[in-house]
PDB file of N, CA, C, O and CB in Angstrom:
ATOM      1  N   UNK A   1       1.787 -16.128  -4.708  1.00  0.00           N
ATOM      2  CA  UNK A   1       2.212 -15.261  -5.772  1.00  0.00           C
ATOM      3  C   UNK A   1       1.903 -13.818  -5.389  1.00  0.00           C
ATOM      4  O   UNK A   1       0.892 -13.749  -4.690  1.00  0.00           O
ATOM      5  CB  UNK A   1       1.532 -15.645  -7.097  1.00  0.00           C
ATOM      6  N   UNK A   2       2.536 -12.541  -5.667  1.00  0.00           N
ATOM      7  CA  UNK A   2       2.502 -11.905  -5.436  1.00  0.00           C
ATOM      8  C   UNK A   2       2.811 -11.307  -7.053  1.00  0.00           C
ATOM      9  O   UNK A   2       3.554 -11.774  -7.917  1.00  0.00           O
ATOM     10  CB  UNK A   2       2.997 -11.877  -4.304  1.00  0.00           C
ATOM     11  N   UNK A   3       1.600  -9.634  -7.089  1.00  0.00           N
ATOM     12  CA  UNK A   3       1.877  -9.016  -7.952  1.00  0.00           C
ATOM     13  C   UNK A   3       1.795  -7.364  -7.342  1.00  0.00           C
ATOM     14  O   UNK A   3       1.190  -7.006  -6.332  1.00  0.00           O
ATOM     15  CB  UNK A   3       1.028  -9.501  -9.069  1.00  0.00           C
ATOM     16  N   UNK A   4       2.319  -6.798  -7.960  1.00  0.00           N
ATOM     17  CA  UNK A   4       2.929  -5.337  -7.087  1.00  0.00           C
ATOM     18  C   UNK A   4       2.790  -4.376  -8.520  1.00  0.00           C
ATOM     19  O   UNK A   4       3.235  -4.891  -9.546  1.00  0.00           O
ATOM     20  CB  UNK A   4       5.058  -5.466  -6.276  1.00  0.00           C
ATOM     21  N   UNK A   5       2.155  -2.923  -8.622  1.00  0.00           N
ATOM     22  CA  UNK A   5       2.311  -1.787  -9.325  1.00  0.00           C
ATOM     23  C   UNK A   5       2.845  -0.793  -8.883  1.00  0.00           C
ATOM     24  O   UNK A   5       2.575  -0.582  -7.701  1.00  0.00           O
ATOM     25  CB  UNK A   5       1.411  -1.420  -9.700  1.00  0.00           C
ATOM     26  N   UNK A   6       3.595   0.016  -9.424  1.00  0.00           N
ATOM     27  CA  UNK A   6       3.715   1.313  -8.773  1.00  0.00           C
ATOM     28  C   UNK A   6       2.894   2.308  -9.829  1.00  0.00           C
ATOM     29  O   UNK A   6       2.765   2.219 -11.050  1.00  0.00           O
ATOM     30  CB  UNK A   6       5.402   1.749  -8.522  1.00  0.00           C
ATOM     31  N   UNK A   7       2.386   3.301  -8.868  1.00  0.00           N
ATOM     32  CA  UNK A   7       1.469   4.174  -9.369  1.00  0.00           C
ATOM     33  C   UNK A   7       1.328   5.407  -8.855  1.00  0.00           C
ATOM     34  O   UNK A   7       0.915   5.678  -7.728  1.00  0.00           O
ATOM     35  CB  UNK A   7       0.404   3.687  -9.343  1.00  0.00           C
ATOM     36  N   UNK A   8       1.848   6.524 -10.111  1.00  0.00           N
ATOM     37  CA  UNK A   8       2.123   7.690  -9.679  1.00  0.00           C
ATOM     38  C   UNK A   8       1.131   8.356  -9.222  1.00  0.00           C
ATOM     39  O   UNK A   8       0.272   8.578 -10.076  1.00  0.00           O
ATOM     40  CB  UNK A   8       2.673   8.316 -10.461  1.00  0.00           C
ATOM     41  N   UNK A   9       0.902   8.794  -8.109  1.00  0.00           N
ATOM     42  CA  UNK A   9      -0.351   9.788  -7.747  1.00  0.00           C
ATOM     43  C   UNK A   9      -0.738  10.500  -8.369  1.00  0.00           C
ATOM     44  O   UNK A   9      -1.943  10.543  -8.617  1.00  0.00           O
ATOM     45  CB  UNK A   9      -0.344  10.504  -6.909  1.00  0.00           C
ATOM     46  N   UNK A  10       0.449  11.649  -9.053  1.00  0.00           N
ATOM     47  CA  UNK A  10      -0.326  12.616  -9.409  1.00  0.00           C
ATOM     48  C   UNK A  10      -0.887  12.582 -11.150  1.00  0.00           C
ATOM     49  O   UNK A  10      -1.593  13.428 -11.699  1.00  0.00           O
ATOM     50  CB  UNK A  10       0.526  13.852  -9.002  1.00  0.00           C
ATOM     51  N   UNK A  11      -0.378  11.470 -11.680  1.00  0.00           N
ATOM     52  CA  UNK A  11      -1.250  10.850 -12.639  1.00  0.00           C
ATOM     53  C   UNK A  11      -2.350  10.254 -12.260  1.00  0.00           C
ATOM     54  O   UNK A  11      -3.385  10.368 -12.916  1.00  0.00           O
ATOM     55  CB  UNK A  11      -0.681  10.011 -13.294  1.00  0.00           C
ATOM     56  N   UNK A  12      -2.289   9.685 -11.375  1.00  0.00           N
ATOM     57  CA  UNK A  12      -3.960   8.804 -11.087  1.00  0.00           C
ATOM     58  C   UNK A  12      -4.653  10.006 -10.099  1.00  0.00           C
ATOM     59  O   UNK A  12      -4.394   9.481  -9.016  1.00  0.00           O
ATOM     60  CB  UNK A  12      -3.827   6.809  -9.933  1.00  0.00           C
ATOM     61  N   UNK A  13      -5.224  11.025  -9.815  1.00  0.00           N
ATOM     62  CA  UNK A  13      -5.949  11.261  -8.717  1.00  0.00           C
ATOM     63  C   UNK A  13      -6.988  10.415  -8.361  1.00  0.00           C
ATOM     64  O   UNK A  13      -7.059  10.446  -7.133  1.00  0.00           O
ATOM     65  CB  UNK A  13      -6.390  12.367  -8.786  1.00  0.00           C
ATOM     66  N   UNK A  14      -8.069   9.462  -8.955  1.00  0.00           N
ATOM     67  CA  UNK A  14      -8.783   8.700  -8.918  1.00  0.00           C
ATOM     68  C   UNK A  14      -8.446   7.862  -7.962  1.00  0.00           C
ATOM     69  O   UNK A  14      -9.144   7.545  -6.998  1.00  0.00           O
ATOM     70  CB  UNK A  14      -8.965   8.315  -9.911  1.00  0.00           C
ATOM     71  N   UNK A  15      -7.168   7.425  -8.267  1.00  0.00           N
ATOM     72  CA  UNK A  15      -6.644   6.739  -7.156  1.00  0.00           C
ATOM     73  C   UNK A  15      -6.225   6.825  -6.103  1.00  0.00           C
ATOM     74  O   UNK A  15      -6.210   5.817  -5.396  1.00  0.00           O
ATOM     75  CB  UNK A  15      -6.096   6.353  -7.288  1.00  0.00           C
ATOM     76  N   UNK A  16      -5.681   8.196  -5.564  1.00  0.00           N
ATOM     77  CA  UNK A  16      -5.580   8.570  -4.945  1.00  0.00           C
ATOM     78  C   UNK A  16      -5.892   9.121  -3.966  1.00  0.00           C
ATOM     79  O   UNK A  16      -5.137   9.459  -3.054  1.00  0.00           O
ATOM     80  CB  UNK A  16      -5.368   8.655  -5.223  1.00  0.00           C
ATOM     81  N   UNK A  17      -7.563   9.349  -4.067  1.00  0.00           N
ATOM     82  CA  UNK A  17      -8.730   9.985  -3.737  1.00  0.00           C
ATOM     83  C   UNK A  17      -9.108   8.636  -3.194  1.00  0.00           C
ATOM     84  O   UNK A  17      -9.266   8.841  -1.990  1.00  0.00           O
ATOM     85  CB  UNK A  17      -9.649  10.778  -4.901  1.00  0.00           C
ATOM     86  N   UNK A  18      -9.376   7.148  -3.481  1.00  0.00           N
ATOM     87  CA  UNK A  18      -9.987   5.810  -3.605  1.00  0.00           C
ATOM     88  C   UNK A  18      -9.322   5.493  -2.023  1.00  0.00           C
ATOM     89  O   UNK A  18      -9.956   5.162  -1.022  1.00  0.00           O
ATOM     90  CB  UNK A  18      -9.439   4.707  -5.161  1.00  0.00           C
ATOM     91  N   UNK A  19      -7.855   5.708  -2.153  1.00  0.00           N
ATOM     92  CA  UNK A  19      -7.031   4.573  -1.230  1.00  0.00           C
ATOM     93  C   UNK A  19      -6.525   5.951  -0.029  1.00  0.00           C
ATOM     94  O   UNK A  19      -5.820   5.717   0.953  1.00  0.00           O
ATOM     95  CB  UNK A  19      -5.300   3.487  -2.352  1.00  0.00           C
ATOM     96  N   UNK A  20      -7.035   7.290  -0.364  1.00  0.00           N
ATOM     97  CA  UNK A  20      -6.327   8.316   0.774  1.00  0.00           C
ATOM     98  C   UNK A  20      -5.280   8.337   1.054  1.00  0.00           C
ATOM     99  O   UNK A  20      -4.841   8.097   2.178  1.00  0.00           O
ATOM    100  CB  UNK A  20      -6.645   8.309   1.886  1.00  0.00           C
ATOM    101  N   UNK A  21      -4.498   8.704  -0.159  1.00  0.00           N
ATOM    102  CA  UNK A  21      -3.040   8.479  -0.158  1.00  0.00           C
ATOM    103  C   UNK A  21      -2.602  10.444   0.230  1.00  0.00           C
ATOM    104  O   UNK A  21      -2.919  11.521  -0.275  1.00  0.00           O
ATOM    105  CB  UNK A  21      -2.396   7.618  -2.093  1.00  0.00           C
ATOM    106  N   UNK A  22      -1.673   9.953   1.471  1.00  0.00           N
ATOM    107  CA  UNK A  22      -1.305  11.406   2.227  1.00  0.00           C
ATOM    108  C   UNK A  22      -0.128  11.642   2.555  1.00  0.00           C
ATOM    109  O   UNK A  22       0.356  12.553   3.227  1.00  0.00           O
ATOM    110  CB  UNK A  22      -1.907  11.656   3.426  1.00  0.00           C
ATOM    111  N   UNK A  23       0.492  10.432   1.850  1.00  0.00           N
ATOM    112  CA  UNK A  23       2.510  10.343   1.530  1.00  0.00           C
ATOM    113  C   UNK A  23       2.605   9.139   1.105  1.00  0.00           C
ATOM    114  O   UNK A  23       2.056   8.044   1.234  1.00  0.00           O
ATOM    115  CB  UNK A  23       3.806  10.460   2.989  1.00  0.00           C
ATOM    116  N   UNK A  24       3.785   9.830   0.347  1.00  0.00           N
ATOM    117  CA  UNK A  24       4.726   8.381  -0.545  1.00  0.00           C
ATOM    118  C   UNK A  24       5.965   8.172   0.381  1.00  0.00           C
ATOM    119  O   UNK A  24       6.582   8.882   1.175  1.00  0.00           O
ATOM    120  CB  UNK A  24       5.481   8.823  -2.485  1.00  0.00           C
ATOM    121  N   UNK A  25       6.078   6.613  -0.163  1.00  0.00           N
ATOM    122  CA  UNK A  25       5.317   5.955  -0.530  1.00  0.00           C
ATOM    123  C   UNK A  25       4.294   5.551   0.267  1.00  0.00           C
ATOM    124  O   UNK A  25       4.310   5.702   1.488  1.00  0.00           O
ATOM    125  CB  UNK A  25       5.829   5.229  -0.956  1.00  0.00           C
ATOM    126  N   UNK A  26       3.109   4.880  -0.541  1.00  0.00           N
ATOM    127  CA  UNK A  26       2.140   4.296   0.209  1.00  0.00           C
ATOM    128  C   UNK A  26       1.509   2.650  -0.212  1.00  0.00           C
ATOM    129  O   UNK A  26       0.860   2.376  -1.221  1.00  0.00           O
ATOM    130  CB  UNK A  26       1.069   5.368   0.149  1.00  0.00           C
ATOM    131  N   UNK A  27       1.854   1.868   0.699  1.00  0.00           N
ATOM    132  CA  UNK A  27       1.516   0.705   0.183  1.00  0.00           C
ATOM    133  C   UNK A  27      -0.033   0.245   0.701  1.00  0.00           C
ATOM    134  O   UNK A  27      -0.527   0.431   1.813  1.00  0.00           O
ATOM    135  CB  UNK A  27       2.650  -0.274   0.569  1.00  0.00           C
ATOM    136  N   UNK A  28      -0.584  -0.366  -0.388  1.00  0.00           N
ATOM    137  CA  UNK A  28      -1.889  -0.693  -0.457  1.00  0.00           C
ATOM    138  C   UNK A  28      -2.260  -2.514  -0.837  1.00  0.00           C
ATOM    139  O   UNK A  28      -2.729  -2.868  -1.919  1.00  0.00           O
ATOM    140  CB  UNK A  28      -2.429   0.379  -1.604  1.00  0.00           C
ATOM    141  N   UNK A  29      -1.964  -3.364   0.174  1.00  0.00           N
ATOM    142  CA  UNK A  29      -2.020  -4.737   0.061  1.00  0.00           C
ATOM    143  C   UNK A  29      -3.710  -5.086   0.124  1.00  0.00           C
ATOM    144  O   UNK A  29      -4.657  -4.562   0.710  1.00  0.00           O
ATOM    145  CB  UNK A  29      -1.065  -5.441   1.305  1.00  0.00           C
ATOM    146  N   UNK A  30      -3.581  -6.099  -0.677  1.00  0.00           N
ATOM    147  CA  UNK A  30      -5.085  -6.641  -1.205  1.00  0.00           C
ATOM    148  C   UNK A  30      -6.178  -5.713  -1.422  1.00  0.00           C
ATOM    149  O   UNK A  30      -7.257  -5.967  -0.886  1.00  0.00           O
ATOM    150  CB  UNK A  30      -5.702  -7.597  -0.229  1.00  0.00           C
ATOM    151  N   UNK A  31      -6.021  -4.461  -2.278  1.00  0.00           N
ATOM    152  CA  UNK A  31      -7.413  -3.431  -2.520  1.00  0.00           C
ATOM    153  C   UNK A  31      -7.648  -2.741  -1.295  1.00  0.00           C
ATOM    154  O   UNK A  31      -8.808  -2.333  -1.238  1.00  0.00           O
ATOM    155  CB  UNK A  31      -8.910  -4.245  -2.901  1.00  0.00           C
ATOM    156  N   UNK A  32      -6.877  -2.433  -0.177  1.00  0.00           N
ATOM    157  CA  UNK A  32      -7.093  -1.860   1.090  1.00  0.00           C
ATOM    158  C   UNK A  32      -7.344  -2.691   2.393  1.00  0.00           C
ATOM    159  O   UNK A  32      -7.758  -2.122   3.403  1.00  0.00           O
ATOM    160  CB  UNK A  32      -8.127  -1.064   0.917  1.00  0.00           C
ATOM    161  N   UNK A  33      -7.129  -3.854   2.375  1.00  0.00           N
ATOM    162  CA  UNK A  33      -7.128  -4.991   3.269  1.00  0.00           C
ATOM    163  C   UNK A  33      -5.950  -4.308   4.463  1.00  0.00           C
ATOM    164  O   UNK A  33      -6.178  -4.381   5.671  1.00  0.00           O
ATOM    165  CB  UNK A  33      -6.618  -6.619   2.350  1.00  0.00           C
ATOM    166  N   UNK A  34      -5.039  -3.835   4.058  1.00  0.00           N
ATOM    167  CA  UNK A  34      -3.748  -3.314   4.710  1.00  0.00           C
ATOM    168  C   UNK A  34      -3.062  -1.979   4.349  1.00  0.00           C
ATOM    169  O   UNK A  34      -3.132  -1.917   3.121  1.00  0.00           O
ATOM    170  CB  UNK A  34      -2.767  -4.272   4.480  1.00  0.00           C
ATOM    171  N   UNK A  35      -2.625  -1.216   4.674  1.00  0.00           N
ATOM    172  CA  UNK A  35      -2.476   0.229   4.256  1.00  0.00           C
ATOM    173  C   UNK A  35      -1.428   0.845   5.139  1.00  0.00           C
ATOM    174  O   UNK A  35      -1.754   1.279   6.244  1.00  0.00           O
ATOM    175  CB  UNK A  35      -3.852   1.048   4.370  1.00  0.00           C
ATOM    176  N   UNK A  36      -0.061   0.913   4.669  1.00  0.00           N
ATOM    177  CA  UNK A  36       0.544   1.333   5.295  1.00  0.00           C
ATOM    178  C   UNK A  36       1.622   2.725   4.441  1.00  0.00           C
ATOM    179  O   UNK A  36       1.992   2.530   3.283  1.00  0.00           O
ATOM    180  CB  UNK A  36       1.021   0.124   5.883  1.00  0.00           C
ATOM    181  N   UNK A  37       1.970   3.900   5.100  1.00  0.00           N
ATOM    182  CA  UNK A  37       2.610   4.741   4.052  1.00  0.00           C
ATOM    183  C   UNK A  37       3.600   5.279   4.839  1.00  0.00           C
ATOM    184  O   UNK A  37       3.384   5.880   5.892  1.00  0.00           O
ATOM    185  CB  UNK A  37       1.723   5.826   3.315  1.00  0.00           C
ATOM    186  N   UNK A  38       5.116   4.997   4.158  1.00  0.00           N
ATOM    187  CA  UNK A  38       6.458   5.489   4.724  1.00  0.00           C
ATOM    188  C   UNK A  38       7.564   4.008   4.211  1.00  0.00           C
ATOM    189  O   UNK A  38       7.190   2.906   3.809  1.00  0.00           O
ATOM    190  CB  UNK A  38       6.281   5.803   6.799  1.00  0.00           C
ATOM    191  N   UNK A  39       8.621   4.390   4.368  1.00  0.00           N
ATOM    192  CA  UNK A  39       9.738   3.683   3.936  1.00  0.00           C
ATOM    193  C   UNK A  39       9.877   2.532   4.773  1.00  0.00           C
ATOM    194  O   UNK A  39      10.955   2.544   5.367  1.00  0.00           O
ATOM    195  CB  UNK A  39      10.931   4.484   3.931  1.00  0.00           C
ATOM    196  N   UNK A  40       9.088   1.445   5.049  1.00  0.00           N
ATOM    197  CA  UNK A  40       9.416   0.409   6.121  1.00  0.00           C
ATOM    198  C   UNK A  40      10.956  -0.686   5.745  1.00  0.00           C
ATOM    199  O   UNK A  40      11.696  -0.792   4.767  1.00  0.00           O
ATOM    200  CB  UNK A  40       7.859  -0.620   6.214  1.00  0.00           C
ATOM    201  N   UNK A  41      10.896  -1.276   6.961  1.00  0.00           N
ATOM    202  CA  UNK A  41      12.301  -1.704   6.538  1.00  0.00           C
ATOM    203  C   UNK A  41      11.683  -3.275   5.979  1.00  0.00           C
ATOM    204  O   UNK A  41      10.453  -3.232   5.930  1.00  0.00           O
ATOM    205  CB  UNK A  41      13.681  -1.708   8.041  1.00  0.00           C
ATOM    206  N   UNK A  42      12.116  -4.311   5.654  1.00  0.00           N
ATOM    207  CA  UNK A  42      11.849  -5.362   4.819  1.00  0.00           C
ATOM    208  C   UNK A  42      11.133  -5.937   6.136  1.00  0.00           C
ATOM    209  O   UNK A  42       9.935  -6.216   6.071  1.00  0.00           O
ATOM    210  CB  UNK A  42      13.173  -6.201   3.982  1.00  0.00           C
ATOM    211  N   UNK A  43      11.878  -6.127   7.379  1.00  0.00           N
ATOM    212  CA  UNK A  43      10.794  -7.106   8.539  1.00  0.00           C
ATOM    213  C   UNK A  43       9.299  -6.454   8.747  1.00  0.00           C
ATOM    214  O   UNK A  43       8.198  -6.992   8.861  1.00  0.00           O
ATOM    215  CB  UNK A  43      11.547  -7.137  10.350  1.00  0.00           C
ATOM    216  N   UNK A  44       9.656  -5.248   8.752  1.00  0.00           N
ATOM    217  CA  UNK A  44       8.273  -4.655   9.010  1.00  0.00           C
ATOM    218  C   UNK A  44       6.706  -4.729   8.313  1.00  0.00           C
ATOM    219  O   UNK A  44       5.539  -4.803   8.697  1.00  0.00           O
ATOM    220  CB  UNK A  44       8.564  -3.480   8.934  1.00  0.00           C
ATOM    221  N   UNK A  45       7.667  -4.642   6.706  1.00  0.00           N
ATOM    222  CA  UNK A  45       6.593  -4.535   5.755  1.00  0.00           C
ATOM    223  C   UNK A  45       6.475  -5.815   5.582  1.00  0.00           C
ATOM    224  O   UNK A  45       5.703  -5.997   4.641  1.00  0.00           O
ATOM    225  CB  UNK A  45       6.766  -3.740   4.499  1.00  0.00           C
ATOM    226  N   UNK A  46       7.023  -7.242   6.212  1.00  0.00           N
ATOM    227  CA  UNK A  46       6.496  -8.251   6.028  1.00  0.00           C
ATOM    228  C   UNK A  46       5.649  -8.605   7.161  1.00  0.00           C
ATOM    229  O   UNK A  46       4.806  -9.502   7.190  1.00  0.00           O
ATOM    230  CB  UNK A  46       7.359  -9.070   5.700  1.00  0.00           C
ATOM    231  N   UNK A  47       6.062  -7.572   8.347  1.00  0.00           N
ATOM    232  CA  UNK A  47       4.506  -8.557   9.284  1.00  0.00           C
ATOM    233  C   UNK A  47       3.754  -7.345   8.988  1.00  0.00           C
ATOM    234  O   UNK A  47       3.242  -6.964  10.041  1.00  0.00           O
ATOM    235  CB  UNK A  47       4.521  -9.092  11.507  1.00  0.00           C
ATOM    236  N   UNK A  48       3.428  -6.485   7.915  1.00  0.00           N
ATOM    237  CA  UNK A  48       1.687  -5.474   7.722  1.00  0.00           C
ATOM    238  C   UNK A  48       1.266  -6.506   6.734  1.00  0.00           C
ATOM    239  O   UNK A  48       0.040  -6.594   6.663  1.00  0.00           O
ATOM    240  CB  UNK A  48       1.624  -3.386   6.851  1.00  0.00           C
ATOM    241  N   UNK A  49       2.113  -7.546   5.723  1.00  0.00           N
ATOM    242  CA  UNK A  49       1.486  -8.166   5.035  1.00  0.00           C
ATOM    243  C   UNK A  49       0.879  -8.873   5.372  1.00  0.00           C
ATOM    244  O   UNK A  49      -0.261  -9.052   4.942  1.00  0.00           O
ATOM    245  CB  UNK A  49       1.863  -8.503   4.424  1.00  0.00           C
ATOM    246  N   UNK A  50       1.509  -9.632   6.404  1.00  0.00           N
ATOM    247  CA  UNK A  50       0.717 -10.803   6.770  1.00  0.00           C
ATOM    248  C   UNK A  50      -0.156 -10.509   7.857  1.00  0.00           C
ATOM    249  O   UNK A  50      -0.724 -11.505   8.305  1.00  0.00           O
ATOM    250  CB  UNK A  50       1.542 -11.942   7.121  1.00  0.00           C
ATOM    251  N   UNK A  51      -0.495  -9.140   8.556  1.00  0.00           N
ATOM    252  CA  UNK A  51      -1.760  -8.862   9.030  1.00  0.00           C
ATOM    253  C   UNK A  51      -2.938  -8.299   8.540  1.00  0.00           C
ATOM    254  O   UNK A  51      -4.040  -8.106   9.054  1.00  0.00           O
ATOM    255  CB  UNK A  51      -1.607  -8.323   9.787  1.00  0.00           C
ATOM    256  N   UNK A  52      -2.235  -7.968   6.889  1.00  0.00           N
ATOM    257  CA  UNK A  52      -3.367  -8.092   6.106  1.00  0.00           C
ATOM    258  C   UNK A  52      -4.009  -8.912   5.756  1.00  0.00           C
ATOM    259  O   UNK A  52      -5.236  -8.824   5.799  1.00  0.00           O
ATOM    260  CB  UNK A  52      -3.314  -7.781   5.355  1.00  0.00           C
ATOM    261  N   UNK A  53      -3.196 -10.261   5.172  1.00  0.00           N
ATOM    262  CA  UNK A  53      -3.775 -11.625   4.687  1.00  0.00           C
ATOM    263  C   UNK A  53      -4.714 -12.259   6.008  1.00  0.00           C
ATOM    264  O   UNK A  53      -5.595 -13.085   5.771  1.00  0.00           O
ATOM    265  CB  UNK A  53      -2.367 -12.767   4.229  1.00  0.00           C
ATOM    266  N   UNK A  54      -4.462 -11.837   7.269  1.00  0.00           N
ATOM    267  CA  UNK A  54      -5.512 -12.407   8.222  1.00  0.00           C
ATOM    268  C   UNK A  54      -6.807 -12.203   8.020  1.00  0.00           C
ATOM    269  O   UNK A  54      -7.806 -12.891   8.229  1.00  0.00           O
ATOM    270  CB  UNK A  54      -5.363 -11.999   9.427  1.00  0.00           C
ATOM    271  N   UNK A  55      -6.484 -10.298   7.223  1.00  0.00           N
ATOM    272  CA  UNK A  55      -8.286 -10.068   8.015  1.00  0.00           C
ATOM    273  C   UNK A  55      -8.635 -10.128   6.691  1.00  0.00           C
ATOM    274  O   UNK A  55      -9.817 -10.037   6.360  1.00  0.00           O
ATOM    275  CB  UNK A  55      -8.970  -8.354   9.072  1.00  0.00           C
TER     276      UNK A  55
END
């Protein structure tokens, strides 16, 4: 299962400050397990997922 937010930076700075967000978009899999920021294409952003779920 997968659950996904989007979350505006410049409403959250808290958050933003937390995860070092330094462009949108920026994806943040499992609480920082994986961290990747820019427009990936669908293959890509599926193997950062699953080299997140490794570690």
């Amino acid at each position: 299962m997968i659950h996904a937010e989007a979350v505006d930076a410049m409403e959250f700075p808290e958050l933003s400050q937390r995860f070092n967000v330094q462009g949108v978009p920026q994806t943040v899999i499992n609480s920082g397990g994986g961290i990747f920021t820019g427009a990936y294409p669908e293959p890509r952003m599926l193997e950062e997922i699953k080299r997140a779920l490794k570690n």
